[in-house]
VEXDORO-853630 format. One record per residue (C-alpha): residue in three letters; residue number from 1; x, y, z. Coordinates in steps of 0.05 Angstrom, whole numbers, always signed. Layout:
+-----+-----+--------+--------+--------+
: res :   n :     px :     py :     pz :
+-----+-----+--------+--------+--------+
: ala : NUM :      X :      Y :      Z :
...
+-----+-----+--------+--------+--------+
//
This chain:
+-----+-----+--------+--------+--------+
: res :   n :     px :     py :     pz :
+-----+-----+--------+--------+--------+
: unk :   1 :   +992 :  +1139 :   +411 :
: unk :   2 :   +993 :  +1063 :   +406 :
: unk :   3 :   +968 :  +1066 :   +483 :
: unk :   4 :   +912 :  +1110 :   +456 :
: unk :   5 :   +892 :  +1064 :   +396 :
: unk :   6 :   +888 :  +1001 :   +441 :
: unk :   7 :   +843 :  +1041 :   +493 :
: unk :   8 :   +792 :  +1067 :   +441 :
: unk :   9 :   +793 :   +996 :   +417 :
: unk :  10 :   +780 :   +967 :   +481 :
: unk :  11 :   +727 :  +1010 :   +506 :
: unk :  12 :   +693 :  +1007 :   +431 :
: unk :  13 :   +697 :   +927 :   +442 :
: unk :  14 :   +672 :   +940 :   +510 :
: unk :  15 :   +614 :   +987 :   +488 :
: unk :  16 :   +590 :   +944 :   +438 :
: unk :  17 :   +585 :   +879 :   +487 :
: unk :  18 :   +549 :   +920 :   +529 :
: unk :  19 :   +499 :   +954 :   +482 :
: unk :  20 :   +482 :   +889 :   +444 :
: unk :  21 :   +400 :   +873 :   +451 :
: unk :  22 :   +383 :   +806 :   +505 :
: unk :  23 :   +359 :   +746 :   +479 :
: unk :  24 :   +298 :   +717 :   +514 :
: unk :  25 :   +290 :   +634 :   +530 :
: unk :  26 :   +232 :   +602 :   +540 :
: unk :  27 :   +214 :   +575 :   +608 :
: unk :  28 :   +222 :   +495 :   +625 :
: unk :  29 :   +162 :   +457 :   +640 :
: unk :  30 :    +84 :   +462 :   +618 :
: unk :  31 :    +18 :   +423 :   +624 :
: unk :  32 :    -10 :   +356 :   +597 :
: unk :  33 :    -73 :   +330 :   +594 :
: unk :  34 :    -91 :   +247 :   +599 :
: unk :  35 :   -156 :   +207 :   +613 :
: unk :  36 :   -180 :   +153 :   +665 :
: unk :  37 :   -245 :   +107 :   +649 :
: unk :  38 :   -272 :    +47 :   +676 :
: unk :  39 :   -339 :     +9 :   +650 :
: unk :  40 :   -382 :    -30 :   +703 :
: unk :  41 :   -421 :    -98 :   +673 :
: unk :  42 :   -487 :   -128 :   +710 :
: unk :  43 :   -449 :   -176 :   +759 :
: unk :  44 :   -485 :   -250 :   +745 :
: unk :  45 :   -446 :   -287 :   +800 :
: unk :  46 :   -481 :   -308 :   +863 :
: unk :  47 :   -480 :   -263 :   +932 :
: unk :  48 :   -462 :   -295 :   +987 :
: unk :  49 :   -508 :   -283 :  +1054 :
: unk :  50 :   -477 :   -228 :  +1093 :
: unk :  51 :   -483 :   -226 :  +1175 :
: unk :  52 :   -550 :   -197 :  +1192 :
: unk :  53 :   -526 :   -151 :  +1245 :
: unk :  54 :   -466 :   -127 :  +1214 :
: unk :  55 :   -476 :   -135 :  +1137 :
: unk :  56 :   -412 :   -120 :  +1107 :
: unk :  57 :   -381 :   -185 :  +1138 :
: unk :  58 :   -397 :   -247 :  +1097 :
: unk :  59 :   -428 :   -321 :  +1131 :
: unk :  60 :   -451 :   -381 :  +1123 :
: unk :  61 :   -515 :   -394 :  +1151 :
: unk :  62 :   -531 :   -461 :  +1193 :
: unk :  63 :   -607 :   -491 :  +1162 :
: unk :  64 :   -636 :   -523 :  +1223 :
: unk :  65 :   -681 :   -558 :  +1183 :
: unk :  66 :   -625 :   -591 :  +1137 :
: unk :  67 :   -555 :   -617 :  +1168 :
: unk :  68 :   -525 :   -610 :  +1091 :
: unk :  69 :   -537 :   -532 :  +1085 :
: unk :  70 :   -590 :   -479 :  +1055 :
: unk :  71 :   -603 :   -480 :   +988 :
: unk :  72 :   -562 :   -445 :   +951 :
: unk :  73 :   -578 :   -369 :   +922 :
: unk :  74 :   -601 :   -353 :   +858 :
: unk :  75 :   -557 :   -329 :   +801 :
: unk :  76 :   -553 :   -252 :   +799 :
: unk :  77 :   -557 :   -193 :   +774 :
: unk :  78 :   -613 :   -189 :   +811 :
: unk :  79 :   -617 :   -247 :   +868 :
: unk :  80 :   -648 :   -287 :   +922 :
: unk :  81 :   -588 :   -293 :   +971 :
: unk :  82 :   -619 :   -339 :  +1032 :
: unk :  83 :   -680 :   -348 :  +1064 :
: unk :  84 :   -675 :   -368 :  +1135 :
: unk :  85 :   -713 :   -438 :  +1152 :
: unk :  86 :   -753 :   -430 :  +1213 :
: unk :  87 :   -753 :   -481 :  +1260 :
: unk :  88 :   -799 :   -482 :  +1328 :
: unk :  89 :   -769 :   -532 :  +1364 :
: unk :  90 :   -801 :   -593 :  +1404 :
: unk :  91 :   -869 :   -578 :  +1431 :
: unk :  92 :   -918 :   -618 :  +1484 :
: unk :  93 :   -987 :   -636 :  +1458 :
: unk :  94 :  -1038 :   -588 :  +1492 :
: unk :  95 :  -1114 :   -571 :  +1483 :
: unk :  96 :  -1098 :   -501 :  +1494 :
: unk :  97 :  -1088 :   -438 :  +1450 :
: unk :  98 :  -1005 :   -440 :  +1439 :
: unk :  99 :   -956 :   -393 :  +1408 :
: unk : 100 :   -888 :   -422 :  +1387 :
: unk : 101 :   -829 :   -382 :  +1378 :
: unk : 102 :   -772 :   -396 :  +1317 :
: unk : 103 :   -710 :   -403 :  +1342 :
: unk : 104 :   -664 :   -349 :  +1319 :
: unk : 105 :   -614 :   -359 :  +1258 :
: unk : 106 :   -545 :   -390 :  +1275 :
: unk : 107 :   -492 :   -376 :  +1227 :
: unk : 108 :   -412 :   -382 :  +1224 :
: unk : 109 :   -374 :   -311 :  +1214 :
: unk : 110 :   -312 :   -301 :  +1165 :
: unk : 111 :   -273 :   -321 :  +1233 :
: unk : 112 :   -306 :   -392 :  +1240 :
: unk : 113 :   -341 :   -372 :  +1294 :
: unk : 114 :   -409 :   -391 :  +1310 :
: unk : 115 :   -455 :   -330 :  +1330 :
: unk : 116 :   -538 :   -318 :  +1324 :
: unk : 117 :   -580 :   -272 :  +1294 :
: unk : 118 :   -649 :   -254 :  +1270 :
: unk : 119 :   -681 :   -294 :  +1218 :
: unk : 120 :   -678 :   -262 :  +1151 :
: unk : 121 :   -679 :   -261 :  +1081 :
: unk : 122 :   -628 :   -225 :  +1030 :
: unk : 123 :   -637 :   -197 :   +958 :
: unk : 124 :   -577 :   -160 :   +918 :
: unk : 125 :   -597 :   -126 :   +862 :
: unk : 126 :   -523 :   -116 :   +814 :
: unk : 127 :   -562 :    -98 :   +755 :
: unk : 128 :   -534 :    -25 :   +759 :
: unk : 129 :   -596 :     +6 :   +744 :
: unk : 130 :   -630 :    +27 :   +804 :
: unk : 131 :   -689 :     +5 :   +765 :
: unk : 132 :   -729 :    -23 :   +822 :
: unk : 133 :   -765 :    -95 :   +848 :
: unk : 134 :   -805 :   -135 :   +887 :
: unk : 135 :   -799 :   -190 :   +933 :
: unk : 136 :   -849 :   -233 :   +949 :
: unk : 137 :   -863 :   -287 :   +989 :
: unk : 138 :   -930 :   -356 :  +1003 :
: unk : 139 :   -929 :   -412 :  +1044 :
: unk : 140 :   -948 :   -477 :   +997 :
: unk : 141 :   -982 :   -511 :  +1056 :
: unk : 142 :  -1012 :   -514 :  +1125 :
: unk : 143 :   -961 :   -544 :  +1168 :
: unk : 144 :   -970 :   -632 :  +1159 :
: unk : 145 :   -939 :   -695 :  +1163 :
: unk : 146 :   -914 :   -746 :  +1125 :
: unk : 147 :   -976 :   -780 :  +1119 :
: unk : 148 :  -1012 :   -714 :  +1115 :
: unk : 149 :  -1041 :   -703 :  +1172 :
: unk : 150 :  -1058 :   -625 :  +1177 :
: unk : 151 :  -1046 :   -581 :  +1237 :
: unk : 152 :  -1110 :   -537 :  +1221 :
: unk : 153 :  -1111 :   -467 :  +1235 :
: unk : 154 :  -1039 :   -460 :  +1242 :
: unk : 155 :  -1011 :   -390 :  +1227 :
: unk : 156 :   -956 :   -354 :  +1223 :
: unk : 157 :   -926 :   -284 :  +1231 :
: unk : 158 :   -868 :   -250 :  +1220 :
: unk : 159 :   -854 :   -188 :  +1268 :
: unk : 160 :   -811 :   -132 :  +1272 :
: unk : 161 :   -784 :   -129 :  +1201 :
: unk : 162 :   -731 :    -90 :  +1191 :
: unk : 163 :   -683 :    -74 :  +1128 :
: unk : 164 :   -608 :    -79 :  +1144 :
: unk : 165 :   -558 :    -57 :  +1087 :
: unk : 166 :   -490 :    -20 :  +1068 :
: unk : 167 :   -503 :     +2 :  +1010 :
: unk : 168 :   -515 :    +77 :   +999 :
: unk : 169 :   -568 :    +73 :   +950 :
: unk : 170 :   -637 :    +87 :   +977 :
: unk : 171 :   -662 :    +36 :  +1015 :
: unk : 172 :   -728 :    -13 :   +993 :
: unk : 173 :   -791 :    -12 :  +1031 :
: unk : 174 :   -794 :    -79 :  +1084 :
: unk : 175 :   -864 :   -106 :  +1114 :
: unk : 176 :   -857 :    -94 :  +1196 :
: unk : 177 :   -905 :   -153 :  +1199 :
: unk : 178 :   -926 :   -207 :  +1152 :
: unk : 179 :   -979 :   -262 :  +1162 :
: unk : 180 :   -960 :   -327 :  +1114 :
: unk : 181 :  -1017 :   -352 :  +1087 :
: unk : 182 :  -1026 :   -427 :  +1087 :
: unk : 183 :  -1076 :   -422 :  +1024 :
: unk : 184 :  -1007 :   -408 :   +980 :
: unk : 185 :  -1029 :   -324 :   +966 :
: unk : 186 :   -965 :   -287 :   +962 :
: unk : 187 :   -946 :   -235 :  +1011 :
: unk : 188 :   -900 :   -174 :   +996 :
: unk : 189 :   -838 :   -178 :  +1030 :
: unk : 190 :   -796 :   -117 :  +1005 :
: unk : 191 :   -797 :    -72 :   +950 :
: unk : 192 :   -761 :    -20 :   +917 :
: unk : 193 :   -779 :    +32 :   +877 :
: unk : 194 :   -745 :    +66 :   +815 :
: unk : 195 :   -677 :    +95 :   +844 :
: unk : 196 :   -679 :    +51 :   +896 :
: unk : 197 :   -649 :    -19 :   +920 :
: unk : 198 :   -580 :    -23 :   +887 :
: unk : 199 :   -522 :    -69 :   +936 :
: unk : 200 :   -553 :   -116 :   +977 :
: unk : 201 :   -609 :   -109 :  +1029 :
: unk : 202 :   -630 :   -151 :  +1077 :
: unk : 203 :   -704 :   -154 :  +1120 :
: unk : 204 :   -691 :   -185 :  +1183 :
: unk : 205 :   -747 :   -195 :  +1231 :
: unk : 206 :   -707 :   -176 :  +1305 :
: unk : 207 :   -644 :   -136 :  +1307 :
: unk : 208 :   -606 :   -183 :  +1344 :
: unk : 209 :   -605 :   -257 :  +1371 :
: unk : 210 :   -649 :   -242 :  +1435 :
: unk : 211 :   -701 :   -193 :  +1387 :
: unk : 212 :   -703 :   -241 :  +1330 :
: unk : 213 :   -722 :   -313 :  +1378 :
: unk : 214 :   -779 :   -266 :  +1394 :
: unk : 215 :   -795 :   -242 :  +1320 :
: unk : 216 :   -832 :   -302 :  +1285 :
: unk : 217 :   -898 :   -338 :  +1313 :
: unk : 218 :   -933 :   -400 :  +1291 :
: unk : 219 :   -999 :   -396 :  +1335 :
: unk : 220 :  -1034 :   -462 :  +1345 :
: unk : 221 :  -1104 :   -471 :  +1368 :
: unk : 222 :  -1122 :   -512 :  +1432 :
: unk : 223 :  -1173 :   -545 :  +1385 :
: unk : 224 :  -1135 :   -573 :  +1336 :
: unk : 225 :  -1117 :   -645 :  +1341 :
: unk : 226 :  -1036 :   -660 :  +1339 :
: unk : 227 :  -1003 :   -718 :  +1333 :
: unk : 228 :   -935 :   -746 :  +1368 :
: unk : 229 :   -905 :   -730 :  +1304 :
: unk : 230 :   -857 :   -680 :  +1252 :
: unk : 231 :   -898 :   -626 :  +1219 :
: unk : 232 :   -877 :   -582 :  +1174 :
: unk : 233 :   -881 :   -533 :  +1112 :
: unk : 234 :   -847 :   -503 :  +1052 :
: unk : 235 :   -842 :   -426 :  +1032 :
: unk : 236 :   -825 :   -395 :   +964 :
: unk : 237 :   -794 :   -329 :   +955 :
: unk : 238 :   -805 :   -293 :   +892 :
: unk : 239 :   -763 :   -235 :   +862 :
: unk : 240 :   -784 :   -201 :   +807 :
: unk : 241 :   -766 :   -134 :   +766 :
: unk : 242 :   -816 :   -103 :   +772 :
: unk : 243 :   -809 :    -38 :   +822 :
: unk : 244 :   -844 :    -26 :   +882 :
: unk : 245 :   -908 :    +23 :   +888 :
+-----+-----+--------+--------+--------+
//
């Protein structure tokens, strides 16, 4: 009987274990939410001049005209970068029609090595507005002397214009050809319109060294009296806000 009693216990123990209702855990892990923000500002520091065949490699442009350096840019966010000083070389007196070529723009890569380009002129626009603008550009004199002597009916034109740029935004409008006028009118260079123009474009006249010694003209009558001396004449490049057509 005892061996009974402790069997019936057993199995009742046993029956009980097994009959009890499962208790359910909840499972490890879940999901989290966070954030990531960044503001951009108008960038006011000046843009250095980038190479005009490859523009996402900065330079530093040789002025033939100055042995010190070019001018300096403007302050951004919207900026004059350089302006390439032409100079036509050493010329003999003649009585006939003549058309001088610029010699092409030397500058000095990030490697400090000396290469040549085509002439140009750079604008960045870091305004981060895509709100457009307008570059223009007038010669503030016929070509003269120090004791101002004119070289009359002196002209000169820039050819084969072409905008260079990395930026993604969509690109300004560049003049293919420009004639400077010695009167001082302004000339359009580029422009961009609204949605247009943001990074940094550049209009170079040429594509490459060989292109860009052939780009820009001053055209000299035979008539015109010349003297054994140093001519020469200023430009002014304008920028404004104001978008393109």
């Amino acid at each position: 009987m005892k061996k009974f009693g402790s069997l019936f216990l057993a199995t009742a123990i046993l029956a009980g274990i097994t009959l009890a209702p499962a208790t359910t855990f909840a499972a490890d892990g879940g999901n989290y939410d966070s954030n990531g923000v960044i503001t951009f500002t108008p960038n006011t520091d000046p843009t250095k001049p980038v190479d005009p065949v490859d523009p996402t490699d900065p330079v530093t442009p040789v002025d033939p005209t100055d042995p010190s350096g070019p001018n300096p840019g403007t302050a951004g966010p919207l900026s004059i970068d350089y302006a390439s000083s032409l100079d036509f070389g050493t010329q003999k007196i003649t009585s006939k029609d003549e058309i001088y070529k610029a010699k092409a723009q030397k500058y000095i890569d990030k490697d400090s090595v000396e290469k040549t380009g085509p002439n140009f002129v750079q604008v960045t626009d870091n305004r981060g507005s895509e709100t457009g603008w307008t570059l223009q550009m007038k010669q503030n004199s016929q070509f003269e002397t120090a004791d101002a002597d004119e070289l009359t009916g002196a002209e000169i034109t820039f050819k084969n214009g072409n905008i260079v740029t990395a930026s993604d935004s969509a690109k300004p409008t560049g003049q293919a050809t420009i004639v400077a006028d010695p009167a001082g009118n302004l000339k359009n260079v580029m422009s961009a319109k609204d949605g247009q123009g943001a990074g940094t474009y550049l209009l170079d006249w040429g594509t490459d060294a060989a292109t860009g010694a052939d780009s820009i003209e001053l055209s000299v009558p035979g008539s015109t009296t010349k003297y054994a001396k140093k001519y020469s004449t200023t430009f002014t490049w304008v920028l404004s806000d104001t978008p393109g057509n």
